[in-house]
The first five atom37 places (N, CA, C, CB, O) and aatype in JSON, in Angstrom:
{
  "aatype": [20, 20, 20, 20, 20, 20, 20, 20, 20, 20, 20, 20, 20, 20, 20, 20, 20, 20, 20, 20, 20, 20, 20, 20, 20, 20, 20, 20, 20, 20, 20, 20, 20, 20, 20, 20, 20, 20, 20, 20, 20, 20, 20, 20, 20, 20, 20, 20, 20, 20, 20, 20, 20, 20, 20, 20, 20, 20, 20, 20, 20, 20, 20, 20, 20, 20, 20, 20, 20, 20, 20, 20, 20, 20, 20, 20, 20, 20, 20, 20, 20, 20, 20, 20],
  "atom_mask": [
    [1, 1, 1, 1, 1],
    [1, 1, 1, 1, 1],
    [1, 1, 1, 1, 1],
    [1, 1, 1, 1, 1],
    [1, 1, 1, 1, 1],
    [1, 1, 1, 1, 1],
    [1, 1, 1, 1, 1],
    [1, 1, 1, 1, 1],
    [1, 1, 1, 1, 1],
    [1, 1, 1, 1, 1],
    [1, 1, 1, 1, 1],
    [1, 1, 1, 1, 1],
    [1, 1, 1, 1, 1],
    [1, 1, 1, 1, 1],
    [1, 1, 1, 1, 1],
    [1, 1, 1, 1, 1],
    [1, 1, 1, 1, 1],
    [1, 1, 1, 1, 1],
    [1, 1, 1, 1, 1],
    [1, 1, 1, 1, 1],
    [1, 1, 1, 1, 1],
    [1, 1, 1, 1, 1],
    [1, 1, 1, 1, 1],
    [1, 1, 1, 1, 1],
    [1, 1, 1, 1, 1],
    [1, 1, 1, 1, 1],
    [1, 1, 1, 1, 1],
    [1, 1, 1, 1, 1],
    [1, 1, 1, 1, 1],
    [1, 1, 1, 1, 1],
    [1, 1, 1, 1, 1],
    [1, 1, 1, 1, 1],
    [1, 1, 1, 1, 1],
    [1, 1, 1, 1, 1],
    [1, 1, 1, 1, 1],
    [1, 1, 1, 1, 1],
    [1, 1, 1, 1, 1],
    [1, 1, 1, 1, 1],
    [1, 1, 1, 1, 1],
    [1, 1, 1, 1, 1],
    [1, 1, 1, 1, 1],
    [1, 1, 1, 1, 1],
    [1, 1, 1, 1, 1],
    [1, 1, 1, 1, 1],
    [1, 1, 1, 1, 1],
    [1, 1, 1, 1, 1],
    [1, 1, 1, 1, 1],
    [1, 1, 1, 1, 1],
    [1, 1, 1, 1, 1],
    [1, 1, 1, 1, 1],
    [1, 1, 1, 1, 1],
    [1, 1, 1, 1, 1],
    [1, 1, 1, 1, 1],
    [1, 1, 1, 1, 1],
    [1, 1, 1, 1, 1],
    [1, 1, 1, 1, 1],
    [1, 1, 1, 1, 1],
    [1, 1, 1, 1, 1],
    [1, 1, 1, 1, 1],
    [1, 1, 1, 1, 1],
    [1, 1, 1, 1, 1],
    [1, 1, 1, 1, 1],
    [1, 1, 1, 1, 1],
    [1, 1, 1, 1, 1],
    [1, 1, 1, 1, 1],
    [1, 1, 1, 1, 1],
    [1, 1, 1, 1, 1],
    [1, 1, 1, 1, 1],
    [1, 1, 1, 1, 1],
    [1, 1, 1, 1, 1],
    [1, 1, 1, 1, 1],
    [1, 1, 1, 1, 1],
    [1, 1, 1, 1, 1],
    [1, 1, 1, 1, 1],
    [1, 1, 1, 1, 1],
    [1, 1, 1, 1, 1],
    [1, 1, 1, 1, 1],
    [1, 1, 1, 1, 1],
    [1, 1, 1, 1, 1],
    [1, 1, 1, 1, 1],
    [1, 1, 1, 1, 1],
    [1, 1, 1, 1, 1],
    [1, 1, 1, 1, 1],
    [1, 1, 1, 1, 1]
  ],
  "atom_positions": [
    [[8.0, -56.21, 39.0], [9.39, -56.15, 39.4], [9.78, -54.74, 39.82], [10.28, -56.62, 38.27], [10.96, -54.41, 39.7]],
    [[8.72, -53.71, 40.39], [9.51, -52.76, 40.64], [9.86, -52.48, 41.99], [9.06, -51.81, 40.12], [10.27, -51.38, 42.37]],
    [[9.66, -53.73, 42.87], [10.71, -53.41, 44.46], [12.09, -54.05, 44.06], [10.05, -54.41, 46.22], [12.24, -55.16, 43.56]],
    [[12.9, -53.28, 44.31], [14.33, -53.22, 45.02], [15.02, -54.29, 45.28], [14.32, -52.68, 46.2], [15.36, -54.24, 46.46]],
    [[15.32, -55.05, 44.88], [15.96, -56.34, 45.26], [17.78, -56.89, 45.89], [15.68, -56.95, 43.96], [18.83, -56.96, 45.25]],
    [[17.61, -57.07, 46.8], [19.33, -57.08, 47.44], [19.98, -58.03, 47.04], [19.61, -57.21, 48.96], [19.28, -59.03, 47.22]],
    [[21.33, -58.42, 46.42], [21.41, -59.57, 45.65], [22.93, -59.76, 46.96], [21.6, -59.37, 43.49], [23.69, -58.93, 47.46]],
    [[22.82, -61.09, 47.08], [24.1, -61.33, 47.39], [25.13, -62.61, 47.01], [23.99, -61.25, 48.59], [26.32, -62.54, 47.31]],
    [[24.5, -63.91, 46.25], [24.75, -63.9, 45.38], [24.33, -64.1, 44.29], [25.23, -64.17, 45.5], [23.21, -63.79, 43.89]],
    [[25.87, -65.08, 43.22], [25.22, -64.9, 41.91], [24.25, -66.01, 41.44], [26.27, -64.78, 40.9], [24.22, -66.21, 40.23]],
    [[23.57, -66.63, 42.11], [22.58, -67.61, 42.24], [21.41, -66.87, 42.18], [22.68, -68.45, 43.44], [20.51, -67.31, 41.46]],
    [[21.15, -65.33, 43.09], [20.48, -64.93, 43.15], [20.23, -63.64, 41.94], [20.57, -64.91, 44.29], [19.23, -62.92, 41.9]],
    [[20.97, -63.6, 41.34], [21.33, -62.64, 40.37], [20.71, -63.46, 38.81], [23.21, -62.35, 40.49], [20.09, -62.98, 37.86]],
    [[21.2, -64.89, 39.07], [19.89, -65.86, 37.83], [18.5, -65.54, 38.41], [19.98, -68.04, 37.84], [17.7, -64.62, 38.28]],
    [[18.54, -66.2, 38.81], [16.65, -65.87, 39.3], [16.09, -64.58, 39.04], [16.31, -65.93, 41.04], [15.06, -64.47, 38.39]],
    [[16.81, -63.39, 39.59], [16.2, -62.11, 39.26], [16.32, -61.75, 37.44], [17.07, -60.9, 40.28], [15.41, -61.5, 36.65]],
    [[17.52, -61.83, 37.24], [17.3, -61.97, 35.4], [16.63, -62.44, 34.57], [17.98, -62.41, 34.81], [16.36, -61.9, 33.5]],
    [[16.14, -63.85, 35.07], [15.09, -64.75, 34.47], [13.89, -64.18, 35.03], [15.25, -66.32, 34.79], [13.22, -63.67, 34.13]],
    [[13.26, -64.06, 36.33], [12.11, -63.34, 36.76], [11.94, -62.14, 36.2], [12.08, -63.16, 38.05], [10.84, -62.03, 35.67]],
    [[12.79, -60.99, 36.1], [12.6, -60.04, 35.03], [12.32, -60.13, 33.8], [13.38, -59.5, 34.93], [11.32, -59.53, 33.43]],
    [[13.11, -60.9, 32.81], [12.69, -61.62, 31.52], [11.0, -61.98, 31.05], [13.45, -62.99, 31.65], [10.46, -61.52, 30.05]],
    [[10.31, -63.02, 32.15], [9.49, -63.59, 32.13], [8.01, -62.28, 32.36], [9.89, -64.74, 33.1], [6.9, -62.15, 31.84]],
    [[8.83, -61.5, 33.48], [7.84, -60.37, 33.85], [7.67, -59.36, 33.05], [8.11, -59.77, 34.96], [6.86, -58.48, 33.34]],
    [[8.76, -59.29, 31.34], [8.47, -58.38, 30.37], [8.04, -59.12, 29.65], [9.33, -57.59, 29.85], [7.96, -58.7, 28.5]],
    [[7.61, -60.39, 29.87], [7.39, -61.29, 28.9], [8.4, -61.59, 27.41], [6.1, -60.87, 28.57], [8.03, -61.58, 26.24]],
    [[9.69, -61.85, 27.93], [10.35, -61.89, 26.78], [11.48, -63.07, 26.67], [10.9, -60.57, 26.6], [12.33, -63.39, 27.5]],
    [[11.29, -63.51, 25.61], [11.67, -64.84, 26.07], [13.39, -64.61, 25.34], [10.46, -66.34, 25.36], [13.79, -63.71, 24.61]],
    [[14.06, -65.76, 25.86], [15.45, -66.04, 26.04], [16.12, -65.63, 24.59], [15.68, -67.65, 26.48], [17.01, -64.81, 24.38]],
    [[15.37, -66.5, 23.64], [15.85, -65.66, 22.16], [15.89, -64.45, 21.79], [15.24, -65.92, 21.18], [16.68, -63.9, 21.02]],
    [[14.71, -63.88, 22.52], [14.61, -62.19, 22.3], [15.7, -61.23, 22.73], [13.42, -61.64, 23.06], [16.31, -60.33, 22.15]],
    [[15.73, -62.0, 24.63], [16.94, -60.99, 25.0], [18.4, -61.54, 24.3], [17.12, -60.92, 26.83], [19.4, -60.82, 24.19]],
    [[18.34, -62.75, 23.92], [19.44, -63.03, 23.21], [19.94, -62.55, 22.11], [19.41, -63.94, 23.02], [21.15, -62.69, 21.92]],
    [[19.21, -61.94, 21.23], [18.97, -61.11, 19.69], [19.14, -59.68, 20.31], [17.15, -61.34, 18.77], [19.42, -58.86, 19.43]],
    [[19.08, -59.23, 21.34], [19.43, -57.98, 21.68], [20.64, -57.59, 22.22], [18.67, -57.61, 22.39], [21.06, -56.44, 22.39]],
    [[21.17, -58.7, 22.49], [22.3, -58.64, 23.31], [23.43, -59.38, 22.55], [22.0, -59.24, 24.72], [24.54, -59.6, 23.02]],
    [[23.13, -59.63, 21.68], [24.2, -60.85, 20.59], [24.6, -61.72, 20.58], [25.13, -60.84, 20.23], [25.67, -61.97, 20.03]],
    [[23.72, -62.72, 21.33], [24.25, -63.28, 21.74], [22.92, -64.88, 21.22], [24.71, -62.58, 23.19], [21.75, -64.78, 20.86]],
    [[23.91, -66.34, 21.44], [22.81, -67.0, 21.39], [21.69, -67.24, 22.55], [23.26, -68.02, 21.01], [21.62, -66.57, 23.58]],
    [[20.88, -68.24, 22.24], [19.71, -68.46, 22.74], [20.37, -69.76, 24.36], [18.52, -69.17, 21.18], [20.05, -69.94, 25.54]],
    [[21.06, -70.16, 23.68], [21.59, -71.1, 24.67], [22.51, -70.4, 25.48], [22.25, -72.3, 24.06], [22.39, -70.78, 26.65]],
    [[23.41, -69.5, 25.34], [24.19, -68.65, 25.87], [23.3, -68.01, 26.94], [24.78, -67.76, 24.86], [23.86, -68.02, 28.03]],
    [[22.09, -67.44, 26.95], [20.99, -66.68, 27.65], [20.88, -67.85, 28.64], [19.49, -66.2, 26.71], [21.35, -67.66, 29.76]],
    [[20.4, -68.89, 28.39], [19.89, -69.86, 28.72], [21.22, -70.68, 30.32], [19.62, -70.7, 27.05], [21.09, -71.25, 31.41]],
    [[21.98, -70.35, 29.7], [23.37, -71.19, 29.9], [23.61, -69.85, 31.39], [24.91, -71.21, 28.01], [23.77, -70.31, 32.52]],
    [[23.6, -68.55, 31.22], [23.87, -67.16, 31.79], [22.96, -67.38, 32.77], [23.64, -65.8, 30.87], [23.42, -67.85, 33.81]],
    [[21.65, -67.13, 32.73], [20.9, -67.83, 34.09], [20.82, -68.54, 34.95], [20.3, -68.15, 34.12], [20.5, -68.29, 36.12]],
    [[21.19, -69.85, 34.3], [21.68, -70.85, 35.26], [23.47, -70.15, 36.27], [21.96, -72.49, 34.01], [23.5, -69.74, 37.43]],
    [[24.41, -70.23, 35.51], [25.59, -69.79, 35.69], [25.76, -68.42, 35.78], [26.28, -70.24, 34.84], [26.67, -68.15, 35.0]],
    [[25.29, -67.2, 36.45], [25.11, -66.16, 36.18], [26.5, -65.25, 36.7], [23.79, -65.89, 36.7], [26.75, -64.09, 36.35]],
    [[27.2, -65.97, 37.48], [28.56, -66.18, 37.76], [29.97, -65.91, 36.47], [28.45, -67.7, 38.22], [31.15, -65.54, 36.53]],
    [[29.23, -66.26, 35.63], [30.25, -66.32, 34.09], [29.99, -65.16, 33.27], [29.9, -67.7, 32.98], [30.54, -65.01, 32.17]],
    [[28.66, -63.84, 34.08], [28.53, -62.94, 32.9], [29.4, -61.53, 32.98], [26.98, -62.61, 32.73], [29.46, -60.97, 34.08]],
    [[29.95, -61.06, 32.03], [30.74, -60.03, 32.37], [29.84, -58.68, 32.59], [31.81, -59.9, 31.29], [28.63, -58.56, 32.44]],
    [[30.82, -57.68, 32.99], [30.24, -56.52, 33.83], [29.34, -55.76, 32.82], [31.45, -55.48, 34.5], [28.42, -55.0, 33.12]],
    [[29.83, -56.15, 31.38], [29.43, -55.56, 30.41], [27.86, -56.43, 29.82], [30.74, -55.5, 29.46], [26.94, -56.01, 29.12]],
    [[28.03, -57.39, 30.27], [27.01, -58.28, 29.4], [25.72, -57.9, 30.51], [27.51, -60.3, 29.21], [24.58, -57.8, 30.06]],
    [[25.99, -57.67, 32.08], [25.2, -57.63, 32.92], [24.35, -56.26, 32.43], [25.9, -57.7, 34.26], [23.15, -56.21, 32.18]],
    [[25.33, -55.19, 32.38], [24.46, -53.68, 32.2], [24.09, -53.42, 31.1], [25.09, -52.45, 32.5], [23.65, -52.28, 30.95]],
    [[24.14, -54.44, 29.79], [23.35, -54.54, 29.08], [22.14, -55.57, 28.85], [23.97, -54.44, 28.39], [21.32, -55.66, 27.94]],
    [[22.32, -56.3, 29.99], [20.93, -57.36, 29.79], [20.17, -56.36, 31.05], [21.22, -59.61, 30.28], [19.03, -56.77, 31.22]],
    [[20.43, -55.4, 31.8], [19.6, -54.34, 32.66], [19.29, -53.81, 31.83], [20.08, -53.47, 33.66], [18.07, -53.84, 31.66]],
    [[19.95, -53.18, 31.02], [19.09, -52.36, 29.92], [17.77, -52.58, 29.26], [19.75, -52.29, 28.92], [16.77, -51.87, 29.18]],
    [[18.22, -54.43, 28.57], [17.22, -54.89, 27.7], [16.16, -55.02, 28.43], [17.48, -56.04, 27.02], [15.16, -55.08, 27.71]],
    [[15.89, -55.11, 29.81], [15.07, -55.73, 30.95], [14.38, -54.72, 31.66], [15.9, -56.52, 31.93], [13.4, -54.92, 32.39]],
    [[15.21, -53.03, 31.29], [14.55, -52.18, 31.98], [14.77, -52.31, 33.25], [13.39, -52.22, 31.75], [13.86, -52.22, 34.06]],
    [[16.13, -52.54, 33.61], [16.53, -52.64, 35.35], [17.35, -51.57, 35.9], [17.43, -53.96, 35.74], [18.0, -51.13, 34.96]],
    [[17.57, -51.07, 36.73], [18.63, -50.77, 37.56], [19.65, -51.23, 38.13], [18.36, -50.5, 38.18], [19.56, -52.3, 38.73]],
    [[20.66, -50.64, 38.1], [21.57, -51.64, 38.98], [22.28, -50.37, 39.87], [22.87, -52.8, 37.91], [22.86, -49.37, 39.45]],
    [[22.01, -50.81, 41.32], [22.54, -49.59, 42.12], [23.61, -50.57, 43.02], [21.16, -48.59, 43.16], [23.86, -51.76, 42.84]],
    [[24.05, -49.82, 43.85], [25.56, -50.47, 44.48], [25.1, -49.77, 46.05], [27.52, -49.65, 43.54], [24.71, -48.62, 45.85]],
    [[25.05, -50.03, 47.08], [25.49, -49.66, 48.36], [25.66, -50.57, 49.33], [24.76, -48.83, 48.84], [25.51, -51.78, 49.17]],
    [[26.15, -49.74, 50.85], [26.84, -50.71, 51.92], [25.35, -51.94, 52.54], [27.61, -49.43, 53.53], [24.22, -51.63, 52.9]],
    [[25.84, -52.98, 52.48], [25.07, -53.58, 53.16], [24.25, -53.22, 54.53], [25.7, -54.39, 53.25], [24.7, -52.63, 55.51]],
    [[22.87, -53.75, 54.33], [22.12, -52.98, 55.61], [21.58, -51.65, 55.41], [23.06, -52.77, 56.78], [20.78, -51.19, 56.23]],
    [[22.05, -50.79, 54.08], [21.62, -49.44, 53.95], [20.31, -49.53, 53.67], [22.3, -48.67, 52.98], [20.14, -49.89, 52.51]],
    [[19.06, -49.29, 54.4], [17.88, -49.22, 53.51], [17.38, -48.11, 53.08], [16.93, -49.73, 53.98], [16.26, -48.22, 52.58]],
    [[17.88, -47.0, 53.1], [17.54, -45.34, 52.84], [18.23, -44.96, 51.39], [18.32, -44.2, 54.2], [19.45, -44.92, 51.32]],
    [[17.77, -44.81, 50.75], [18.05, -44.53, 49.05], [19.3, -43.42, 49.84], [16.3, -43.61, 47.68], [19.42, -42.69, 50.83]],
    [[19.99, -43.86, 48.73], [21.63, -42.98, 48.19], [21.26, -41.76, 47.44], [22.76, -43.98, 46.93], [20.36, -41.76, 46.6]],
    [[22.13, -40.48, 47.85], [21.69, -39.52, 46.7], [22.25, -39.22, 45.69], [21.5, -38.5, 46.98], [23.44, -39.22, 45.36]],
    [[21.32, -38.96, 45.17], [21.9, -39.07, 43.3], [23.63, -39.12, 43.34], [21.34, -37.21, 42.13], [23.83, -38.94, 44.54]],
    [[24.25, -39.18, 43.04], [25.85, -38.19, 42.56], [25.66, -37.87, 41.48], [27.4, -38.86, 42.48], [25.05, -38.61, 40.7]],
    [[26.17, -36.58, 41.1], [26.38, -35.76, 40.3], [27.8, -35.77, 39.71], [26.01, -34.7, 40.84], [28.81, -35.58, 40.38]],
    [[27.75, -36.08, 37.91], [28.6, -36.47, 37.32], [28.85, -35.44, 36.14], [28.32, -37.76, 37.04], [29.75, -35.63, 35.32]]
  ]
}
């Protein structure tokens, strides 16, 4: 999982969560126990990935070891850092 993936939507945003999951080898209870959540809730979030909040997202990147970057559509040239 380490190319870059363009999401547009949240259909596509299950698939990459679950493909990440599977590619740390960690299954739904695990990231669910990390995140506080139940096993069916994980389960339920993949399918519906539409229902997860902004907060639940950048912490299931965390558990998953992801990135989450933001730019204009069509950009394919990495953004530079900003400095915070």
């Amino acid at each position: 999982m380490s190319t870059p993936q363009s999401l547009v939507t949240a259909i596509q945003l299950g698939q990459l969560l679950k493909a990440a999951r599977k590619h740390r080898q960690l299954t739904q209870a695990e990231v669910a126990a990390r995140l506080g959540l139940s096993q069916n809730r994980i389960s339920h979030l993949e399918q519906h990935p539409d229902e997860l909040s902004f907060k639940q997202l950048l912490g299931w990147c965390a558990v998953l070891g992801l990135e989450l970057r933001l730019g204009a559509r069509g950009d394919t040239e990495a953004a530079p850092k900003a400095e915070w």
